[in-house]
Structures are given as structure tokens and as C-alpha cells.
Backbone as CSV, one residue per row, in Angstrom:
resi,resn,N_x,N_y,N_z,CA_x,CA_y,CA_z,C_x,C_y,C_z
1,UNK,6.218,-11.767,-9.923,6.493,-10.394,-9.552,6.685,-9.573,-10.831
2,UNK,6.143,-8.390,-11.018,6.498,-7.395,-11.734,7.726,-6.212,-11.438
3,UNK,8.043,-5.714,-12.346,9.075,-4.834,-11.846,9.323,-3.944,-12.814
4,UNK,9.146,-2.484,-12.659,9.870,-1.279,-13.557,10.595,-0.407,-12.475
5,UNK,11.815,0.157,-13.558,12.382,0.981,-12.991,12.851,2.381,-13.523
6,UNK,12.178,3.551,-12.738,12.228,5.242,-13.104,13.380,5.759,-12.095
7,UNK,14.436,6.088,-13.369,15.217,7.684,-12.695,15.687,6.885,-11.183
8,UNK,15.882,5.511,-11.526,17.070,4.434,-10.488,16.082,4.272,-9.402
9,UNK,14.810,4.462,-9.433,13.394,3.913,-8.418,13.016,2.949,-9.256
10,UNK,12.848,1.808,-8.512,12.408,0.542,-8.343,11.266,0.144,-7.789
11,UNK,10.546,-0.217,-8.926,8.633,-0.232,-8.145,8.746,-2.042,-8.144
12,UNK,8.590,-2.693,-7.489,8.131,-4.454,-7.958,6.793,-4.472,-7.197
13,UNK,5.993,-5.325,-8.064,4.620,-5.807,-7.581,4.000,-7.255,-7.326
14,UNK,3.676,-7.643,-6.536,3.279,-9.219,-6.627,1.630,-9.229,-6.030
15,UNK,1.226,-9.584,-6.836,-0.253,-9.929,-6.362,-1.092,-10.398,-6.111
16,UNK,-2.087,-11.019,-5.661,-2.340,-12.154,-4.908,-3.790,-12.458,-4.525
17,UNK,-4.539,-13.605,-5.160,-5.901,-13.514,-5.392,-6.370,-13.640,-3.661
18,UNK,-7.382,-13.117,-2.763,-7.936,-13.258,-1.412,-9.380,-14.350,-1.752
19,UNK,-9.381,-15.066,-2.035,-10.289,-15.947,-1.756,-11.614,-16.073,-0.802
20,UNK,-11.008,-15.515,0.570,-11.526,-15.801,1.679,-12.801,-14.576,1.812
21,UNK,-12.664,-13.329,0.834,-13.026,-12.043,0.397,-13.834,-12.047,-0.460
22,UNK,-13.379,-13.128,-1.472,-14.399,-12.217,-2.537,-15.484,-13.132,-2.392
23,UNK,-16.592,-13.251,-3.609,-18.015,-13.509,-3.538,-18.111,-13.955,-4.822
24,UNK,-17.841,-14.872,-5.769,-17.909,-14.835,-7.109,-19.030,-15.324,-7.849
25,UNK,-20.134,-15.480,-6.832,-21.504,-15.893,-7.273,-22.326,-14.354,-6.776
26,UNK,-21.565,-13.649,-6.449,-22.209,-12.101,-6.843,-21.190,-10.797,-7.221
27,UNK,-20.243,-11.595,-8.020,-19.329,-10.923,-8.927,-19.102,-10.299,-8.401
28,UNK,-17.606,-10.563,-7.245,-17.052,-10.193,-6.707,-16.026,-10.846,-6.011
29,UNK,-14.537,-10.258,-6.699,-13.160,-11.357,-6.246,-12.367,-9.694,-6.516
30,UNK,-11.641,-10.528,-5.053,-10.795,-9.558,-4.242,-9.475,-9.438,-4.953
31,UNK,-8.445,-8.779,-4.749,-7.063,-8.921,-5.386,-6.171,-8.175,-4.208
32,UNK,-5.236,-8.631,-3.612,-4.050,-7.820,-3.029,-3.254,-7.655,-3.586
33,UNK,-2.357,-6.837,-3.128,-1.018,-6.192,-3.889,0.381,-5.769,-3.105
34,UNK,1.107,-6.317,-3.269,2.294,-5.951,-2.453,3.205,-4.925,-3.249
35,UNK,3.331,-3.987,-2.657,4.645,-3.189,-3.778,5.281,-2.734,-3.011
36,UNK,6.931,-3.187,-3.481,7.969,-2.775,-2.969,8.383,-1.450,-3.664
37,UNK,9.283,-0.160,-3.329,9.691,1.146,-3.819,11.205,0.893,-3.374
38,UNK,11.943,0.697,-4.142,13.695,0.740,-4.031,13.831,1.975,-4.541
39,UNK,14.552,2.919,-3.377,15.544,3.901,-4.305,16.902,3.915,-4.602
40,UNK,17.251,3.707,-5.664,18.700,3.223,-6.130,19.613,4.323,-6.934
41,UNK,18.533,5.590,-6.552,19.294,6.874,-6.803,19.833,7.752,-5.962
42,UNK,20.744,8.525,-6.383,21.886,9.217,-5.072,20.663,10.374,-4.323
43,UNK,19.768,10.578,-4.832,18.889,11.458,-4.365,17.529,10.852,-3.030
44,UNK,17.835,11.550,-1.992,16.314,11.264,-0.978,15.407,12.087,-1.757
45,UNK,14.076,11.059,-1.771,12.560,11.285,-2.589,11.972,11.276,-1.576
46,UNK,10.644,11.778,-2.059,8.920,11.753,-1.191,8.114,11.134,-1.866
47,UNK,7.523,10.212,-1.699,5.970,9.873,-2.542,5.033,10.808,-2.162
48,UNK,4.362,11.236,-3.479,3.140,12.674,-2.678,1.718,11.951,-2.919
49,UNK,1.923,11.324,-4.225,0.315,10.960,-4.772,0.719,9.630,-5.571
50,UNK,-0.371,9.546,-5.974,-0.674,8.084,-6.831,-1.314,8.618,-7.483
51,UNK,-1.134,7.223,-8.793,-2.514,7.091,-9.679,-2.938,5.697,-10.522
52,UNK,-3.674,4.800,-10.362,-4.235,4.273,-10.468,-5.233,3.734,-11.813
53,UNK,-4.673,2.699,-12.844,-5.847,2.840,-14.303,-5.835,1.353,-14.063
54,UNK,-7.504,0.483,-13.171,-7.782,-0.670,-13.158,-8.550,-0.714,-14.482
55,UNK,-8.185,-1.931,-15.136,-8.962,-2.790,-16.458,-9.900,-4.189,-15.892
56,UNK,-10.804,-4.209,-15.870,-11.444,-5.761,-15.196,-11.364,-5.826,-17.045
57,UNK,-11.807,-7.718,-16.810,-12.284,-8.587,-18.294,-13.158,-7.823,-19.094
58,UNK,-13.891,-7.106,-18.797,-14.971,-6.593,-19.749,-14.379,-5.322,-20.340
59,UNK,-13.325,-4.664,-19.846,-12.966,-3.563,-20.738,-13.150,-2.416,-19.436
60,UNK,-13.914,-2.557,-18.765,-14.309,-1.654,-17.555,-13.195,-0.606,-16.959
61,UNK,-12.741,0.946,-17.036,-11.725,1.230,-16.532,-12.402,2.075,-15.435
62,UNK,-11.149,1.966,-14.503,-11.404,2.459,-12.826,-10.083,3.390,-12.645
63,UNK,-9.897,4.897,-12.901,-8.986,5.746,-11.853,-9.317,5.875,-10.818
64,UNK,-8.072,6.035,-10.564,-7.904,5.935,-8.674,-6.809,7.182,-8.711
65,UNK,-7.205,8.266,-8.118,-5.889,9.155,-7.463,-5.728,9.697,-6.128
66,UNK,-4.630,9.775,-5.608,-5.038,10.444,-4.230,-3.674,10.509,-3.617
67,UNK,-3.580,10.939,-2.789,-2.522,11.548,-2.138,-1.679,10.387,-1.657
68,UNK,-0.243,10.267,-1.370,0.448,9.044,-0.576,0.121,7.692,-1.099
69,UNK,0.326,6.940,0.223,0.188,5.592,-0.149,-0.751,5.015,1.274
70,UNK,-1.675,4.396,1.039,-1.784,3.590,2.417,-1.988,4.957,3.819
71,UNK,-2.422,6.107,3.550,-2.085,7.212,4.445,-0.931,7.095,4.678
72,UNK,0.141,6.834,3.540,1.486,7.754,3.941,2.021,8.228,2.720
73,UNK,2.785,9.298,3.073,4.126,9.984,1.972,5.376,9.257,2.411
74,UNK,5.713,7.938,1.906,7.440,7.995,2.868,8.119,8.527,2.272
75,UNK,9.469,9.000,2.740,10.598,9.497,2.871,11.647,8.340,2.447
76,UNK,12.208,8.209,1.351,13.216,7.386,0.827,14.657,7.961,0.597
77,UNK,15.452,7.415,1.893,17.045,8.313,1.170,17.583,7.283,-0.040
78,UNK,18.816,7.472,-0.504,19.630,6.818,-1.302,19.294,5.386,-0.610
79,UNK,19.311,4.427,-1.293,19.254,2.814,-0.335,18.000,2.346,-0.095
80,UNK,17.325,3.138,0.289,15.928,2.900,1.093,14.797,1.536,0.649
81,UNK,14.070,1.283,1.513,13.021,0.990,0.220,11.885,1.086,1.322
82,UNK,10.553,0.934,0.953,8.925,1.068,1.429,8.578,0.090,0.642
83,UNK,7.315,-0.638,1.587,6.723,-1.685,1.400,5.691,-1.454,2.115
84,UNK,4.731,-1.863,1.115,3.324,-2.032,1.483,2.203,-2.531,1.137
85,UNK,1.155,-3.240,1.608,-0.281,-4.546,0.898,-1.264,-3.011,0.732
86,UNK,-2.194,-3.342,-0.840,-3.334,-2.268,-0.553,-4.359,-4.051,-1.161
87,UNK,-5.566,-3.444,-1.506,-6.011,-4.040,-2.163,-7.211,-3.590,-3.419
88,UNK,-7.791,-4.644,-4.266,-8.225,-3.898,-4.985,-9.374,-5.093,-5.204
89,UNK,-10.695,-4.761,-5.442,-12.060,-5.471,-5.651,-12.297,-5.196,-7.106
90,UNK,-12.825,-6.066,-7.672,-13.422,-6.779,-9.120,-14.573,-6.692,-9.380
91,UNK,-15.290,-6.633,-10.473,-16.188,-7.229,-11.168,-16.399,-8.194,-11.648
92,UNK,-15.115,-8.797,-11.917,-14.668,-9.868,-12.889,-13.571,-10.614,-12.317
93,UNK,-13.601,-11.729,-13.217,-12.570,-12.194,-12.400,-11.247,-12.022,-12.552
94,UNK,-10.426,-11.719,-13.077,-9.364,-11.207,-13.868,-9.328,-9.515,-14.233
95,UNK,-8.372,-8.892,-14.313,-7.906,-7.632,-14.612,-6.745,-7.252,-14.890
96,UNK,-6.340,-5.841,-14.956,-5.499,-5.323,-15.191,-4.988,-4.570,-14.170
97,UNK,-4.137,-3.553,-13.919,-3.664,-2.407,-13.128,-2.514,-2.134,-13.538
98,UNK,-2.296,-0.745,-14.061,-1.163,-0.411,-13.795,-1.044,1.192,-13.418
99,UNK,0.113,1.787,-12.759,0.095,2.823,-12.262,1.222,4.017,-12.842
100,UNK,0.929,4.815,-11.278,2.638,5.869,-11.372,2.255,6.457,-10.094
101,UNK,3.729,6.674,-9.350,3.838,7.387,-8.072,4.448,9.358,-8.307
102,UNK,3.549,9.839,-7.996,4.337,10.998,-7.967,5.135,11.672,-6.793
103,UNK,6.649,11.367,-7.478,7.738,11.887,-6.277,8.121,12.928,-5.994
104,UNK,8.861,13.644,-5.030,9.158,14.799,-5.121,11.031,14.827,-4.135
105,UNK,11.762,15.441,-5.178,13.127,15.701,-4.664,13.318,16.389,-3.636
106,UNK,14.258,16.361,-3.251,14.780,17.741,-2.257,14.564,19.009,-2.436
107,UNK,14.914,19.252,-3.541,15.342,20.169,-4.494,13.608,20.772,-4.651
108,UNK,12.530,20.138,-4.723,11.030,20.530,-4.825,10.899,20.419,-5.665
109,UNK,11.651,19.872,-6.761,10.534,19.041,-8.671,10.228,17.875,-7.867
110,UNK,9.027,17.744,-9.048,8.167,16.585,-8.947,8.371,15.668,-10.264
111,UNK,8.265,14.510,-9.786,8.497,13.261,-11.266,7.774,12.164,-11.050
112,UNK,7.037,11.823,-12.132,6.491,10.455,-12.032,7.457,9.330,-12.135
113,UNK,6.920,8.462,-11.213,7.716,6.525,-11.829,6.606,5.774,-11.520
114,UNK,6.927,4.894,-12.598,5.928,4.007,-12.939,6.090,2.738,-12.246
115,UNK,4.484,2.374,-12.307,4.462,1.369,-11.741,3.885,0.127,-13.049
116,UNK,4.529,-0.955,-12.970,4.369,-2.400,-13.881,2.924,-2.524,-14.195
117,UNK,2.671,-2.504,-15.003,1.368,-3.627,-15.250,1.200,-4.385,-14.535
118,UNK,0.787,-5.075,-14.006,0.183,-6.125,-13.315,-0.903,-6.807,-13.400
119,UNK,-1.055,-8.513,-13.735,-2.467,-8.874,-13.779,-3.010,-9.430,-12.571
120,UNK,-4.394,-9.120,-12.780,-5.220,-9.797,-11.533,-5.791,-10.785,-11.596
121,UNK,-5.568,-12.344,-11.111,-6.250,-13.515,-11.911,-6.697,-14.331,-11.031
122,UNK,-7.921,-14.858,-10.586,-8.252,-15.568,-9.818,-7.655,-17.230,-10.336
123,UNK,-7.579,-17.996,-9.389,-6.903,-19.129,-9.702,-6.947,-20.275,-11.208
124,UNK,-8.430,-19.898,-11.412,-9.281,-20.436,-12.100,-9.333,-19.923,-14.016
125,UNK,-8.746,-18.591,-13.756,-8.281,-17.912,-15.224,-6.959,-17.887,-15.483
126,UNK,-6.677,-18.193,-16.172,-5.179,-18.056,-17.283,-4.496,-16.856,-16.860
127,UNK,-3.194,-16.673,-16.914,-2.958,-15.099,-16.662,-2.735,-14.133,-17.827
128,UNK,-2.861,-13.308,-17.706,-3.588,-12.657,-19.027,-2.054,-11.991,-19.701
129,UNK,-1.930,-11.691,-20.916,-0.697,-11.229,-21.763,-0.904,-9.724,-21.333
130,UNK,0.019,-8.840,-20.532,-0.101,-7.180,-20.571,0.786,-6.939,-21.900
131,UNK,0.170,-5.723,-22.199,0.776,-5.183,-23.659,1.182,-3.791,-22.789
């Protein structure tokens, strides 16, 4: 599991090669992702958007942005947490990902928190050092 924590939000990630998905004799292996969102600040948040910077083995980068999560914005009071699987497809067999959620207070500022690095490794590759 990975784990960073923004402004007392708590992102953890665990990820998880799909086998049953990918195709690796036409370069193609699947990756899931579980991420948990703890809010451990006195403040209720919104998730509005994401963003997304995949690395496959070759150097290859992939943004991803878009609104919510999974078609949702949740609503996190003090305590809370959201959980949810997305997934993410390869070129390669191994990668990178790491992110940021953009939140929004009560109050109507907006703040990023980050999300961990995370590697993507099919069973068969080493897991890779994130810098």
C-alpha cells in the first residue's frame, strides 16, 4: 500500500495486477487500483476533479483529467472516508502513476492533495524504485 497525506487528507493506494484482462502477447496488462480518501481534518471537503500522470517502462506519459471520481464528487465530513477500484491499461508491463484530487471546502477554496506514487508491476517484473 501507498500512502500520502494533504492538509490531514489521507489518500492510500494498493494495486493490483488483473491477469484475467490483460493480453501480454499483444502488449497489453491491465492494473487495478484501490484508493482509500481519509479525512482527518476538522473541515467537510468535496472531491471535484482529478488528475492523473501514467509512466509505462518505456518512458511513455499518459494525463488523465476529469471531473470526480468513478462518476462521483463525494462529500467527506470530519472522520469520513471514500473508497473506490478504477483501473488502468498498459503498454508495458510495469509503470508508474501518480496523482492529485482537487478538493473543495465549505468555505468554496479549492486545494489539491496528492496522491502516492504508485507502481504497476505485473507478477513477473521486479517492483520498480519511485523517486
Amino acid at each position: 500500500m501507498y500512502t500520502a497525506t494533504t492538509r490531514h487528507i489521507t489518500v492510500s493506494v494498493t494495486p493490483t495486477y488483473l491477469p484475467e484482462q490483460s493480453e501480454p502477447d499483444e502488449n497489453r496488462w491491465v492494473f487495478a487500483y484501490r484508493i482509500e480518501i481519509e479525512n482527518g481534518s476538522r473541515e467537510t471537503v468535496q472531491l471535484r476533479s482529478r488528475y492523473w500522470h501514467i509512466t509505462d517502462a518505456h518512458g511513455h506519459v499518459e494525463e488523465v483529467r476529469g471531473p470526480g471520481v468513478v462518476g462521483e464528487e463525494p462529500i467527506l465530513s470530519p472522520g469520513d472516508s471514500f473508497t473506490y477500484t478504477s483501473g488502468c491499461p498498459l503498454g508495458t508491463s510495469s509503470g508508474i502513476m501518480r496523482g492529485r484530487f482537487r478538493m473543495q471546502g465549505v468555505d468554496g477554496t479549492y486545494f489539491e492533495i496528492e496522491v502516492p506514487a504508485f507502481s504497476l508491476d505485473a507478477p513477473s517484473d521486479r517492483p520498480r524504485t519511485l523517486n
